[in-house]
N, C-alpha and C positions, 0 to 999 in steps of 0.2 A: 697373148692374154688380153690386149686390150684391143682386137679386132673385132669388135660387136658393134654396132652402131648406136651413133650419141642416143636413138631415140629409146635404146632399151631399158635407160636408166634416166633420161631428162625428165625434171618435174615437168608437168602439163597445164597445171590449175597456176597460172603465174597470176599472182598483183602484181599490179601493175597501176602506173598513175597518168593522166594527161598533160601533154607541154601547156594548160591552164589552168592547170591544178597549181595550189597553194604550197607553199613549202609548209606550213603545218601538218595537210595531208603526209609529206612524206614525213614529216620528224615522228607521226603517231604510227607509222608504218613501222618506221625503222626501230623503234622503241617497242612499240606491243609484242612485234612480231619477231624481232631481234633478228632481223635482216640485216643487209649490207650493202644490197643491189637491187633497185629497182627498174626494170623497163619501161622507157617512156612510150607508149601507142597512140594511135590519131585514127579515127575513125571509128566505122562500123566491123572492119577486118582486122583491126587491130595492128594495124601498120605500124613498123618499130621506126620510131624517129629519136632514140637516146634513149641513156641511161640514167640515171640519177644513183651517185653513191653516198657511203655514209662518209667517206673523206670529200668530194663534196662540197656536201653541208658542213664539215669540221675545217675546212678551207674559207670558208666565207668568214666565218670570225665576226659572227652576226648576232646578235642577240634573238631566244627567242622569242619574243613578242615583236621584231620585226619581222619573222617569217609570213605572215597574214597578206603580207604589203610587197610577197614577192614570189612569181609565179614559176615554176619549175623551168619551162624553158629559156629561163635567164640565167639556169645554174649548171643543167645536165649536160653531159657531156654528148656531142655529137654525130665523132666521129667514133666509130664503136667496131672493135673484130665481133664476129658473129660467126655458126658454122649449122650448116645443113642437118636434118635430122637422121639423113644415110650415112654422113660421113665418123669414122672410127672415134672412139673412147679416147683411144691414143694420139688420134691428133688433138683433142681437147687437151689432153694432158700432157702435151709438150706446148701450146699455145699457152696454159698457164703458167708454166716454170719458166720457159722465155721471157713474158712479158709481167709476168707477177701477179697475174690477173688471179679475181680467184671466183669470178661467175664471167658467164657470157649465154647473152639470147641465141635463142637456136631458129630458124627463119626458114620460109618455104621460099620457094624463086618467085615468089610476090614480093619480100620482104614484109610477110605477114608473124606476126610472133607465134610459135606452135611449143617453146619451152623453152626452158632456164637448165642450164647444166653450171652445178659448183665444185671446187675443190672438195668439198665434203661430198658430194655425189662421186666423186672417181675413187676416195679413200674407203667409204662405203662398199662401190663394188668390188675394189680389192680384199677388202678384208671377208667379203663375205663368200670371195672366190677361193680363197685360201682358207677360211673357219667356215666353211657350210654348217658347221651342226652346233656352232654358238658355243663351242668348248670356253668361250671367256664368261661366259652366263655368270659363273660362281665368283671372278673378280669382281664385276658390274654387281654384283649382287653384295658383297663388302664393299665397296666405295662409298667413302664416307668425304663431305667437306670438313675441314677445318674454317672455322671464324674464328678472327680475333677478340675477344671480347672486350676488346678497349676502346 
């Protein structure tokens, strides 16, 4: 079931930020866009040199107004699993459950970044290998939040 390759389902259009980019940058990323995971690139090819998460920035225990005064590749992380855009669904999604990951860049043999594959991209494709015709439309469509109003 999950022999299709990572590129059939990897987002493509990744943000992404520079190791000189400000940690502002990413705090407005990760807040706007309600991300989790961003790829750090260096160049004109967009060469992956780290990742920058939102635990992270929840690890520095920094206040923000000094994020301005501090530059992303002082925080991101370096050393990073990444996987090909031929190889299987399925290796993605045992690389996540082993190591609790729950995004990873997808790289050509330049180590050029070509996509981001998440947790939510592998439960996506299952669910819609198993529901093709969107029989949950009518829950989604009752789903209601609760607020507390206090």
């Amino acid at each position: 079931m999950m022999n299709e390759p990572i590129s059939t389902i990897m987002i493509t259009k990744v943000v992404t930020v520079s190791p000189d980019d400000k940690l502002t940058v990413v705090k407005d990323i990760l807040f706007n866009k309600r991300f989790h995971h961003i790829p750090v690139v260096k160049g004109p090819k967009n060469r992956l040199v780290g990742i920058i998460t939102s635990y992270d920035i929840f690890k520095l225990n920094r206040k923000f107004e000094d994020y301005d005064s501090i530059k992303v590749q002082e925080v991101m992380t370096r050393k990073i699993a990444t996987l090909r855009p031929e190889e299987k669904i399925g290796a993605a999604a045992q690389i996540f459950l082993r190591h609790l990951f729950h995004g990873m860049p997808i790289v050509n043999d330049d180590l050029e970044l070509v996509g981001i594959i998440t947790t939510h991209d592998i439960l996506r494709y299952n669910f819609d290998k198993e529901y093709p015709d969107d029989e949950f439309e009518m829950i989604w469509r009752n789903f209601e939040v609760i607020e507390d109003e206090e």
